[in-house]
N, C-alpha and C positions, 0 to 999 in steps of 0.2 A: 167428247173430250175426256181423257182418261186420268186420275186422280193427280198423279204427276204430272202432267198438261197444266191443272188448273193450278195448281200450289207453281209450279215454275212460271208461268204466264201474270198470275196476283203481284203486283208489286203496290208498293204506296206511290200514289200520283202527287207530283210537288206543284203542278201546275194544271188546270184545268182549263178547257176553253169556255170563256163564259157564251159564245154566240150556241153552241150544242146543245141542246136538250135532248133527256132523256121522255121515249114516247112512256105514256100512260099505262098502254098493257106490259110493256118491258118492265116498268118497275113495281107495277104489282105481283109478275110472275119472280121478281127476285123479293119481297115481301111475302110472298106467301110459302117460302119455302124455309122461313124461320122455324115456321111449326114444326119441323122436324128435328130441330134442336134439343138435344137432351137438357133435361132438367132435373133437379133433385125432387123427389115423389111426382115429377110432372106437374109440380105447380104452375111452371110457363109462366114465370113473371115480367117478361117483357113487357112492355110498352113502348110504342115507339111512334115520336111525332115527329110525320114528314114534314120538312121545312122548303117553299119554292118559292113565296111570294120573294119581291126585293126587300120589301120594307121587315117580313118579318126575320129577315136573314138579316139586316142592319140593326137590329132589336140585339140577335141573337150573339152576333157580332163584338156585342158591348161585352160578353163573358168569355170571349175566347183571346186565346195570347197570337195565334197564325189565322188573322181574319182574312187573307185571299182567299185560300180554300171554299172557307164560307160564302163568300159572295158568288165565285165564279162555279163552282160546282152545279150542277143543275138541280140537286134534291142534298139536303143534309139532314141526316136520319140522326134524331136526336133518340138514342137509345138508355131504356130509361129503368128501371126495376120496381116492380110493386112491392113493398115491403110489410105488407100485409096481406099476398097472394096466400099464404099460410092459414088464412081465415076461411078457404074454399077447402079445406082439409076435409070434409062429409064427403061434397060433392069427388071428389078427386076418389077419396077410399070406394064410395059405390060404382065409380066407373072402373078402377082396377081390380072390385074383386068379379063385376060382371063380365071382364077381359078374362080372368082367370088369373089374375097374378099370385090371389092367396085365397084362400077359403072365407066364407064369408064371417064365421064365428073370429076373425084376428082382425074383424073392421075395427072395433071401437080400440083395440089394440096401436093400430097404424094411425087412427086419428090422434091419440095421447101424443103418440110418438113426434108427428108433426107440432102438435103446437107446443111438445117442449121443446122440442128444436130449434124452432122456428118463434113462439113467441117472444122469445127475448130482442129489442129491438138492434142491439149491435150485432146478436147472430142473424139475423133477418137482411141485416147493411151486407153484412158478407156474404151470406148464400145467393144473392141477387147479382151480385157483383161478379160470384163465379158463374151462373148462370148469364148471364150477360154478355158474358165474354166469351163464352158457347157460341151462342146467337148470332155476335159478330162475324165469327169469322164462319157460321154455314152463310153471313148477309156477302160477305166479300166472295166465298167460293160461286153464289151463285151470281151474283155481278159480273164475275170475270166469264162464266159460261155463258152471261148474255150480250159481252162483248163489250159489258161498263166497267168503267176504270172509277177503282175507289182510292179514300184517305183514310186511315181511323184518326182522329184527333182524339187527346188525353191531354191536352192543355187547357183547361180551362178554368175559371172560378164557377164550382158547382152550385154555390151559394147566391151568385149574383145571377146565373144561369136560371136556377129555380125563379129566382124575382122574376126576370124579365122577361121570361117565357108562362108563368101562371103555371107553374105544376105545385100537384097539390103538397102536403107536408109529409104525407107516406112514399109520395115518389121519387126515389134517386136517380139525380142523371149520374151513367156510367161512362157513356162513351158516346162520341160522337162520329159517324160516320157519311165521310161526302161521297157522293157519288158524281160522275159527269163522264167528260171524255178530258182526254189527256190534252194540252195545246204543243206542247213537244215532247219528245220523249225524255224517258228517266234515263240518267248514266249510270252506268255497268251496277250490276248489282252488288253490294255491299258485303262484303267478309260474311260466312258464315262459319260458325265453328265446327270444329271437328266432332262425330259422335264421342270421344272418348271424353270429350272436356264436359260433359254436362250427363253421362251414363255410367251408372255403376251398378253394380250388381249385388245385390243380399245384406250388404254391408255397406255404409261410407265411408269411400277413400277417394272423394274428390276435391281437387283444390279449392279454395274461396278468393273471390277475386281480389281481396287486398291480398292474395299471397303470390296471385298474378299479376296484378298493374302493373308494378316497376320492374318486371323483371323482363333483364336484358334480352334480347333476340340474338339466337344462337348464328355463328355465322357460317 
């Protein structure tokens, strides 16, 4: 299936069937192709805890605002960010400069770099986040190639999500994402904008949207 295949095929699923289950080697083979997600110095902070039992998806339940998905989905991949991945900063430098990335004498270089980047806890919240959100959608590309219909969910209390799921105080949940099979299909797919409405080139000169909301549709 060819890259436009899979982006036109990916939709967000409103409906899942709960009697469906996803087989065991299917969703490992679309787990294990996260690794290939870029990350910033290749930290690879993901974390991610697959959700199937019933009881711990009625747990999980408690922190989401669109609890169908959750229940009926066959696996809800609670995706999650280390935010102290940046403490592997040694390991990380000796494996890129034995790749060849840089010379070995700019290791103790690229360690510094990391952990002033990175050890500040609000920059750590957000490099995870952008990292995260990488991960998700190679987890959605490679669902759709194995014939799984996904959700991302972004409604939830992160706070009470953390309680009632036991993650530890460095791990943020980012996003959540359901996996299963569809019970009906989605209706037509949703307005997509025009490249000119969100590209520009060298300079900004694109509109912001309170200067587009109310304005009238030409006739």
């Amino acid at each position: 299936m060819s890259l436009d295949e899979l982006l036109q095929r990916r939709r967000t699923t409103r409906y899942f069937d709960p009697a469906r289950r996803i087989d065991a080697e299917r969703l490992e083979r679309i787990l294990d192709r996260v690794a290939y997600a870029p990350s910033g110095f290749n930290l690879q902070p993901w974390r991610i805890l697959v959700v199937q039992n019933r009881a711990v998806k009625d747990r999980l339940c408690q922190a989401v605002y669109n609890p169908d998905r959750v229940r009926d989905a066959s696996a809800v991949l609670v995706l999650c960010g280390d935010t102290t991945a940046w403490q592997e900063a040694e390991q990380v430098a000796d494996d890129l400069a034995a790749k060849g990335y840089f010379p070995g004498e700019a290791r103790s270089g690229l360690i510094n770099l990391i952990r002033e980047l990175y050890g500040d806890a609000t920059r750590a919240r957000e490099a995870v986040v952008r990292d995260l959100m990488a991960a998700a959608m190679v987890l959605m590309l490679a669902a759709t190639e194995e014939g799984v219909d996904s959700a991302p969910l972004s409604s939830f209390d992160a706070k009470k999500l953390s309680g009632v799921m036991g993650l530890p105080a460095q791990v943020a949940p980012v996003l959540l994402l359901a996996l299963g099979y569809a019970r009906k299909p989605n209706p037509p797919r949703a307005s997509r904008k025009a490249r000119e409405t969100y590209v520009c080139w060298d300079a900004w000169n694109l509109p912001l949207a309170q200067e587009t909301a109310h304005k009238p549709k030409s006739s």
